[in-house]
C-alpha positions in Angstrom: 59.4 53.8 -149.8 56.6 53.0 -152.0 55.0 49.7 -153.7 51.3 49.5 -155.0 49.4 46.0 -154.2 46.2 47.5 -156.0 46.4 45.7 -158.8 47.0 42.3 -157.2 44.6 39.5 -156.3 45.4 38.8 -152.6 43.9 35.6 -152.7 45.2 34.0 -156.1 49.2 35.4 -155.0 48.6 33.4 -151.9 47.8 30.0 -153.2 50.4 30.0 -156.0 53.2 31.5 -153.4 56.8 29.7 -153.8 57.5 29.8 -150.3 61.4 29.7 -150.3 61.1 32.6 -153.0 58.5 34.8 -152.5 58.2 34.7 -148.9 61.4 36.5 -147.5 60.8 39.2 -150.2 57.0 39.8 -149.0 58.3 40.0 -145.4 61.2 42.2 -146.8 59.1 44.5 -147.9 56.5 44.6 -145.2 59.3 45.3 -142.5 59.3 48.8 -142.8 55.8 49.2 -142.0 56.1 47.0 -139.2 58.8 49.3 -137.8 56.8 52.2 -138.4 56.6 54.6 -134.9 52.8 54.9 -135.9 52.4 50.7 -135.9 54.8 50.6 -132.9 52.2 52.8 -130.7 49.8 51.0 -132.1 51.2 47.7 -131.1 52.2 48.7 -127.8 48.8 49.6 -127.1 47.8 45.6 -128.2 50.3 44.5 -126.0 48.6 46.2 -123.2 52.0 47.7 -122.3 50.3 51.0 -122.0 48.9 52.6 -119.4 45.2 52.7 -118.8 44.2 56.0 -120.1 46.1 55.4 -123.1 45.5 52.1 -124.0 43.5 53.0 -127.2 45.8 54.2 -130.1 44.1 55.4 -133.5 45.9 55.0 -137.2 44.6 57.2 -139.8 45.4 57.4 -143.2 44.5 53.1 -144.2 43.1 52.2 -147.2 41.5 49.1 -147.0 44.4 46.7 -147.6 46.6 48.7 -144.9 44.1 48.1 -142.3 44.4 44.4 -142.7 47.9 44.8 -143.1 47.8 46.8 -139.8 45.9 43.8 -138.4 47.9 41.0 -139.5 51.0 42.6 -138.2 49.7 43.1 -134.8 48.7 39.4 -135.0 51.9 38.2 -135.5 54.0 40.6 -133.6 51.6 39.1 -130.9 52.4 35.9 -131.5 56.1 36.7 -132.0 56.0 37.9 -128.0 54.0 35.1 -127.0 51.0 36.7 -126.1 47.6 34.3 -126.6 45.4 37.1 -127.1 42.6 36.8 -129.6 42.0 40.0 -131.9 38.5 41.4 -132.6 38.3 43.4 -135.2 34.9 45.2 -135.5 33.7 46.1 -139.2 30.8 47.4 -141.1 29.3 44.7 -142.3 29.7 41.0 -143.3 31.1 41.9 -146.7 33.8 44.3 -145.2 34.6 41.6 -142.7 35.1 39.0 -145.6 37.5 41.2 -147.4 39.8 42.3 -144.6 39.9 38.4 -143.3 40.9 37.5 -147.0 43.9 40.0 -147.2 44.5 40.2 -143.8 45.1 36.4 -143.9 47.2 36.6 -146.8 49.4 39.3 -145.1 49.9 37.0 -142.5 51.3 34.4 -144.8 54.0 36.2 -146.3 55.2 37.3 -142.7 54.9 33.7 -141.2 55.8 31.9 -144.3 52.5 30.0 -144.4 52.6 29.0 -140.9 49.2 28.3 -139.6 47.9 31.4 -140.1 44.4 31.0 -142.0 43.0 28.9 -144.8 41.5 25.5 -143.7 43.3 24.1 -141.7 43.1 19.9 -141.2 44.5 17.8 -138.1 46.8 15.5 -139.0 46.8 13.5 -136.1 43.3 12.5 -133.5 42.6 15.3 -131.1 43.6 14.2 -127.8 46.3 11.7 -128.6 49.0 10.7 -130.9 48.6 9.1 -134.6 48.7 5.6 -135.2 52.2 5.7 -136.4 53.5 7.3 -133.1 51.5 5.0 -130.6 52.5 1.6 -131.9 55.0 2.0 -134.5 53.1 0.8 -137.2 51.9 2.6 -140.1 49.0 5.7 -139.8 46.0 4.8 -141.7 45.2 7.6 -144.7 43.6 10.4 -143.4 41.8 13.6 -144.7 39.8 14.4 -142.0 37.2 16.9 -143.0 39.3 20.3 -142.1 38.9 22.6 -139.0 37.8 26.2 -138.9 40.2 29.0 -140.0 42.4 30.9 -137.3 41.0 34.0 -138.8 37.2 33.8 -138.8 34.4 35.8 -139.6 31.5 35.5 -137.0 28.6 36.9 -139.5 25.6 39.3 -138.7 21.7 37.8 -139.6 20.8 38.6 -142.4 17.1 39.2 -140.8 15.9 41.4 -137.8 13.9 39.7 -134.6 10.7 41.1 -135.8 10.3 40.1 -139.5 9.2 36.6 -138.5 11.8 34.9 -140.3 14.7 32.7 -139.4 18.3 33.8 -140.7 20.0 32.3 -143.9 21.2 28.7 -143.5 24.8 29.0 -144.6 24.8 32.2 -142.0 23.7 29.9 -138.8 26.0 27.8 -139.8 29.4 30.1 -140.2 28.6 31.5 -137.0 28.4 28.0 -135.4 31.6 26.9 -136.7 33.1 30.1 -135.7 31.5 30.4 -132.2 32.6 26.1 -131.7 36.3 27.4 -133.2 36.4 30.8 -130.5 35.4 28.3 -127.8 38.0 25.6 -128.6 40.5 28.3 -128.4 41.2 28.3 -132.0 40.4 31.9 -133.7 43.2 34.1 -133.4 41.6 36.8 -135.2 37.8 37.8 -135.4 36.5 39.7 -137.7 33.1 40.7 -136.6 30.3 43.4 -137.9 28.9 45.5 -135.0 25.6 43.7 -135.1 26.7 40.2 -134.6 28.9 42.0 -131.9 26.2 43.1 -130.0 24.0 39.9 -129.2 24.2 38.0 -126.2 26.2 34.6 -126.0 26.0 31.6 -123.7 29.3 30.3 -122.1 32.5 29.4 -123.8 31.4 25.7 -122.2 28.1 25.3 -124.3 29.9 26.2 -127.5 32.2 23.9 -127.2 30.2 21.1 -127.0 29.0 21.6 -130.5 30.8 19.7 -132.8 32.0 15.6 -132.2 34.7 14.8 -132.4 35.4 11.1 -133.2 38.3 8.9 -133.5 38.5 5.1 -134.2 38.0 2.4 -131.2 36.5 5.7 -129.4 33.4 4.5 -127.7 30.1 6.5 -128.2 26.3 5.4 -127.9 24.8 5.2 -130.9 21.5 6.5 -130.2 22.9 9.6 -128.3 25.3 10.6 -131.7 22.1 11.0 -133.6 20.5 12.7 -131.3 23.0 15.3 -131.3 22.9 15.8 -134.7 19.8 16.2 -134.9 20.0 18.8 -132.2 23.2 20.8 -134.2 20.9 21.1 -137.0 21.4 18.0 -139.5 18.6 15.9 -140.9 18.2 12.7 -141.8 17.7 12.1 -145.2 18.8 8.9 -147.6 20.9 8.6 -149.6 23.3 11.4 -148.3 24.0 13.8 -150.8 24.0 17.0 -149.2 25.7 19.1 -146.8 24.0 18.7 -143.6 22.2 15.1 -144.0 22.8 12.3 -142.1 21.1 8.2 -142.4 21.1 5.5 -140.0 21.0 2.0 -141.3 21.9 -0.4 -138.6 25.4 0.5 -136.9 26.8 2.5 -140.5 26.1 6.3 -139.7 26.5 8.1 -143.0 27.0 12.0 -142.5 28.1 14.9 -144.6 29.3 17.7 -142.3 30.4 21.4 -143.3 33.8 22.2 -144.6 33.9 18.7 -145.3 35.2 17.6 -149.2 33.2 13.9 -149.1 30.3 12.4 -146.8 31.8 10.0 -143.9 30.6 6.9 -143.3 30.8 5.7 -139.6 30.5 1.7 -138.7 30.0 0.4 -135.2 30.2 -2.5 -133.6 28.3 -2.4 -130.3 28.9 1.4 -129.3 32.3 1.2 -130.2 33.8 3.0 -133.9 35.1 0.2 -136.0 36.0 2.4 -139.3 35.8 5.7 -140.3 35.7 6.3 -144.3 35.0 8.9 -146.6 32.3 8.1 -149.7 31.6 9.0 -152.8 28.0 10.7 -152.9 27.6 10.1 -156.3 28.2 6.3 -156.0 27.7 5.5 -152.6 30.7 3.5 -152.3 33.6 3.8 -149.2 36.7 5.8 -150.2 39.5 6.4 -148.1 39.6 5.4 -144.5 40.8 7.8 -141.6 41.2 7.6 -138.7 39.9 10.9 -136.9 37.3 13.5 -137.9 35.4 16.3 -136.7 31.2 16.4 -137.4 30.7 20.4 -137.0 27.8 22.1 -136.0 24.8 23.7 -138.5 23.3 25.6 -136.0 24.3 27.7 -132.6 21.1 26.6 -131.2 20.0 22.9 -131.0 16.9 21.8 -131.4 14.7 19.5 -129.4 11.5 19.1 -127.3 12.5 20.0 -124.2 14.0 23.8 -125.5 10.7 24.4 -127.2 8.8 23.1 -123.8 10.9 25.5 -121.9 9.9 28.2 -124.4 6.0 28.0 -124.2 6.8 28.2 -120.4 8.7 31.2 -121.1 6.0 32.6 -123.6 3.4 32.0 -120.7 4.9 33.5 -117.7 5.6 36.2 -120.0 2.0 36.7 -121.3 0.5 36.2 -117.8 -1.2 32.9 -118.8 -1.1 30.5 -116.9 -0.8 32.5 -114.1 -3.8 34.7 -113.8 -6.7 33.9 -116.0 -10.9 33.7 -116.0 -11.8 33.8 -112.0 -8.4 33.4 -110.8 -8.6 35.5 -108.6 -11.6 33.5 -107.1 -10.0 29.7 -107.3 -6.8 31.2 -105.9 -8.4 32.7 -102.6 -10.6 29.8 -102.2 -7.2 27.8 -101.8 -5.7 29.9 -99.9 -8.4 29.9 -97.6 -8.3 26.4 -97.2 -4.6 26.4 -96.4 -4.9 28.2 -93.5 -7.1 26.6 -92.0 -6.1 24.2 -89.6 -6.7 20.5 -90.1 -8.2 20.9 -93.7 -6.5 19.8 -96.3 -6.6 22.1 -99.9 -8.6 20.4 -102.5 -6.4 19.6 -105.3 -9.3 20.0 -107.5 -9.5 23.6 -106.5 -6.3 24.1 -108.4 -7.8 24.0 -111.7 -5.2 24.4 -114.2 -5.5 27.3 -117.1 -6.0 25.6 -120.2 -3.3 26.3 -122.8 -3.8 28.9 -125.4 -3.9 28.0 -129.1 -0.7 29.9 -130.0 1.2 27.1 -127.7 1.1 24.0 -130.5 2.6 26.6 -132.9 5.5 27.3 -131.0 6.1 23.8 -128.7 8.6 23.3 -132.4 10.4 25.4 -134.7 8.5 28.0 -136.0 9.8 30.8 -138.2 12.0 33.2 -136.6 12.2 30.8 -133.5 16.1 32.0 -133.4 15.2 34.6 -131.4 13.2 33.4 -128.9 15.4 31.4 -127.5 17.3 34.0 -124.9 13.8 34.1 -123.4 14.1 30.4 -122.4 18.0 29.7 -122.2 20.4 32.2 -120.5 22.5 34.4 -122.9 24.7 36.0 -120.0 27.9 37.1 -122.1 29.1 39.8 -124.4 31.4 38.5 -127.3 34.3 40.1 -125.8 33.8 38.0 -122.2 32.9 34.5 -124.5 36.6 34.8 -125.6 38.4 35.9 -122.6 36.7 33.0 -121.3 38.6 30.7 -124.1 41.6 32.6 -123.6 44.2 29.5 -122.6 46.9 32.0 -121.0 45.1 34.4 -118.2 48.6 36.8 -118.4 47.6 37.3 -122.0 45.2 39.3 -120.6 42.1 40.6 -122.4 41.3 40.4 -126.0 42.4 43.2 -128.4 39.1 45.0 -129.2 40.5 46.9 -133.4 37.9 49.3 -134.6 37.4 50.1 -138.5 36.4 53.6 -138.5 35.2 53.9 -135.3 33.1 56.9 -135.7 30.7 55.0 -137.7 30.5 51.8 -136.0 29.2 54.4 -133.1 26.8 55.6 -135.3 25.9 52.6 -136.6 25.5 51.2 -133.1 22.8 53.7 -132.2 21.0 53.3 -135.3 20.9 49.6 -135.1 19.2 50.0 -131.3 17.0 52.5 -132.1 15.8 50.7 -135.4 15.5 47.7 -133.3 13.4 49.7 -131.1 10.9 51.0 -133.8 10.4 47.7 -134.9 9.8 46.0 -131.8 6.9 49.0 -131.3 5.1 48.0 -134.3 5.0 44.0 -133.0 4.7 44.6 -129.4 0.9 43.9 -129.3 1.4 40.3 -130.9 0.5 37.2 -129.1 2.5 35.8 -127.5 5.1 39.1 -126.7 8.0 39.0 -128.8 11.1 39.2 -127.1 12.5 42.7 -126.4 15.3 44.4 -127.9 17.5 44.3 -124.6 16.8 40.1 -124.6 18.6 40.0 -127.7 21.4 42.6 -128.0 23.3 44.6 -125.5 22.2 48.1 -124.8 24.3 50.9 -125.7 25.7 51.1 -122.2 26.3 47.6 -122.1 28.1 47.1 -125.2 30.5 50.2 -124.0 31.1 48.9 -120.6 32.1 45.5 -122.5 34.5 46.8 -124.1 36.2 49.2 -121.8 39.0 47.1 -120.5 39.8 46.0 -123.4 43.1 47.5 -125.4 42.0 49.1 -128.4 43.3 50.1 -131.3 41.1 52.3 -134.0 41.8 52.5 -137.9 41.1 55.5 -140.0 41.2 55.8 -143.8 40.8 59.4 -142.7 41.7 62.2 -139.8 38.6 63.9 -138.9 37.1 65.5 -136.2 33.6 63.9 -134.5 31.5 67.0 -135.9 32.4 66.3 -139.3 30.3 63.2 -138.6 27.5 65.3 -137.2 28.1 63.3 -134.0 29.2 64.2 -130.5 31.3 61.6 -128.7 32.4 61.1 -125.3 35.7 61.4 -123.6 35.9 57.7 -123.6 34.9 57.3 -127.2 37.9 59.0 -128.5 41.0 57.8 -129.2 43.7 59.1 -126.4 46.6 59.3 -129.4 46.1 59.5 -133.3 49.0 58.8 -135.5 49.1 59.0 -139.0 50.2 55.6 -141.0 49.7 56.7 -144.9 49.0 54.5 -147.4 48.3 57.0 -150.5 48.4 55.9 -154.0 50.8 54.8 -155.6 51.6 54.8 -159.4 50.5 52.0 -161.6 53.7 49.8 -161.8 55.1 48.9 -158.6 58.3 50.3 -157.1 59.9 47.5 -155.1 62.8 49.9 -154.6 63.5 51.8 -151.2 65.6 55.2 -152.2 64.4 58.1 -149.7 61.5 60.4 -151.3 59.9 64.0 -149.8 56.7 63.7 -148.9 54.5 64.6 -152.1 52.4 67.9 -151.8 48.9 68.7 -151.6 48.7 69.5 -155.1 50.9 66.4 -156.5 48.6 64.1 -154.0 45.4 65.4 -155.3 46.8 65.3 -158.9 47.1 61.8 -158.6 44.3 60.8 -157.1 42.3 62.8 -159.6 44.4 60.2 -162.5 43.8 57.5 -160.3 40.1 58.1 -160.4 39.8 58.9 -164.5 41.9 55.1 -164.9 38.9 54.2 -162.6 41.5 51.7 -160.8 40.5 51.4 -156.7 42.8 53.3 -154.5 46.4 51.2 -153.8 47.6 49.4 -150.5 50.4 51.3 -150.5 53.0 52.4 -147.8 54.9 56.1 -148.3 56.7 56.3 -145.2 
């Protein structure tokens, strides 16, 4: 069987799909991959119904559109057994990770025939209770509540190091606060994640959650505590709202534009209770459509206020040693002690003469350039990614996540490069005051990041079947894959062959023959099964 998706824009097929058409021939023609012994193993091993020293099972031979298609059939078989178990698939970069979620979410379209499966997807009813219509019969106000992350996600690296004294991009902070909000909710079903992101060091599903607000009419919320949070997810205030990101206070009318929204919302109270909820125009300022729920997601990962940046300095201090020791220390500290002991005197609290505070603390008692990275020093970070969604796991017999490797040879190198550059950098800033945080506060060690992914099912994509040494790397025992099965997806010729009649197995020679025409047409290799 052959068929050629290379000249086909995955994402454009998708949005103009006639379902009752188009879908049960997709799915029709994706079967016999799915039935494939090499995706079988490979699915087994997701499933976790393998043993533990074979519960990693590698697929060579995938072009780039058969590893999503590899991925998005594991996702729904998963589904398909009812197993809630989130897949993390671990990828070069964030442009790699954008690509595979794009096709791979497309793939799972045609085989769930456009079930919730990725896009934006919006509520249509208030979280945590029924719509209008159901609870007293009457009609549902309009609604188009700003929509909710995507079940397939991409949790993006920074696009800066800790050590360049610069804070990431804004639209970066803000994709990977969505996503991290959507992975504690429970919502991502599959993760796309390059290796850097995957190896910082996350707070608890808990704090995540807490993110976004989520507001409904008649619900009953302080005023003054809304805008505060915002404020600490990263919006500011700014009139007339315009952007993405601002928000205004005049009176009891909130006006906020949040991400993935299509219109601003304008929110009026009356005491601390929501009277309406309406979308405007931020052009003319004047009140759309009412609705009756939305969701105001976080800008940020990391909110802002005094009291983080207070804990920082601390942080900075105790770290630096001021504070602690300075001028004569020594001297005030044994003259107290000597009072203390003895009896009947009582220590002078003037003795205790505190160290003044040195003139880097004003800089960073608020956000500072680069302040991102500080703030493991001050807050604990105390899980890998892999825990943070076990953790939002809703079904403990699903068991672990299912941890899918692109080419996992050079995400290992890639690992040890990105520690040891981290490394090398943190050398050259190390004499800065105050001390910048240390690799290790930020990311996982190598030994770390292994052992957080050791229990973890795994299956590893190829494009290629090569040996470690062609890599001019050594691995471990437990870096190799215990099985390797070979799933082709060669290329195909131009037209595509939608029919199924049985075909040899071309030869070296024809393969490299067409590859060599392939490359002269300059056309990108095919997604394209030859089973």
């Amino acid at each position: 069987m052959a068929f050629d998706f290379s000249t086909f824009d995955f994402s454009t097929l998708s949005r103009l799909r006639p379902p009752n058409a188009v879908m049960p021939l997709m799915r029709s023609l994706l079967e016999p991959v799915l039935e494939h012994p090499a995706f079988r193993a490979a699915l087994e091993a997701a499933a976790g119904a393998a043993r533990e020293r074979s519960r990693e099972v590698t697929l060579s031979g995938l072009t780039r559109a058969g590893k999503a298609m590899v991925v998005a059939g594991i996702a729904h078989e998963l589904r398909a057994r009812k197993l809630d178990r989130p897949v993390v698939v671990l990828t070069a970069d964030n442009e790699t990770a954008e690509r595979l979620r794009e096709t791979a979410s497309t793939f799972l379209d045609w085989l769930e025939s456009g079930a919730e499966s990725g896009g934006m997807v919006a509520e249509t009813k208030p979280a945590g209770g029924p719509a209008l219509s159901e609870a007293n019969g009457t009609p549902a106000l309009p609604e188009r509540a700003p929509a909710l992350p995507s079940l397939l996600s991409v949790l993006p690296a920074l696009d800066v190091s800790p050590y360049e004294g610069r804070s990431p991009h804004a639209e970066i902070l803000e994709r990977r606060a969505v996503t991290l909000w959507s992975i504690a909710r429970g919502r991502t079903r599959v993760l796309f994640v390059p290796l850097p992101a995957a190896m910082a060091r996350f707070r608890d599903r808990a704090f995540y959650g807490s993110l976004a607000l989520e507001l409904r009419l008649r619900d009953e919320i302080d005023l003054d505590d809304m805008v505060e949070h915002l404020a600490r997810i990263g919006y500011e205030a700014g009139e007339p709202v315009t952007n993405v990101g601002q928000y205004s206070v005049r009176g009891g009318i909130v006006d906020v534009f949040p991400p993935e929204a299509a219109n601003p919302l304008r929110i009026e109270f009356f005491g601390d209770t929501i009277e309406s909820l309406r979308e405007f125009d931020p052009a003319t300022q004047r009140s759309q459509k009412p609705i009756t729920s939305t969701t105001l997601l976080p800008l940020a990962e990391t909110p802002r206020s005094p009291r983080f940046f207070a804990a920082l300095v601390g942080a900075l201090l105790l770290r630096q040693g001021s504070g602690i020791r300075g001028p004569r220390s020594e001297e005030r500290e044994s003259g107290v002690r000597s009072q203390e002991l003895q009896p009947g005197i009582s220590p002078n609290p003037e003795s205790r003469i505190p160290n003044p505070e040195p003139e880097w603390a004003a800089q960073y008692s608020g956000p500072f350039p680069g302040w991102e990275f500080f703030v493991p020093l001050a807050e604990p970070h105390p899980n890998s990614l892999l825990s943070l969604l076990d953790q939002s796991v809703r079904n403990a017999a699903s068991g672990s996540s299912l941890l899918v490797w692109d080419e996992k040879l050079g995400r290992m190198q890639e690992l040890r490069r990105a520690l040891e550059g981290h490394a090398a950098a943190y050398d050259e800033v190390r004499d800065i005051v105050p001390r910048r945080p240390q690799p290790e506060d930020v990311f996982l060690t190598e030994d770390e990041f292994l052992k957080s992914v050791e229990g973890a099912p795994q299956v590893s994509l190829k494009e290629f079947g090569v040996r470690s040494s062609e890599f001019g790397v050594e691995l471990a025992n437990s870096e190799l894959s215990n099985s390797e099965l070979f799933l082709p997806t060669e290329p195909a010729p131009a037209t595509p062959n939608f029919s199924f009649p049985p075909s040899p197995r071309p030869s070296s020679t024809e393969r490299s023959r067409r590859s060599s025409k392939s490359s002269s047409r300059g056309s990108p290799a095919g997604s394209e099964w030859r089973l």
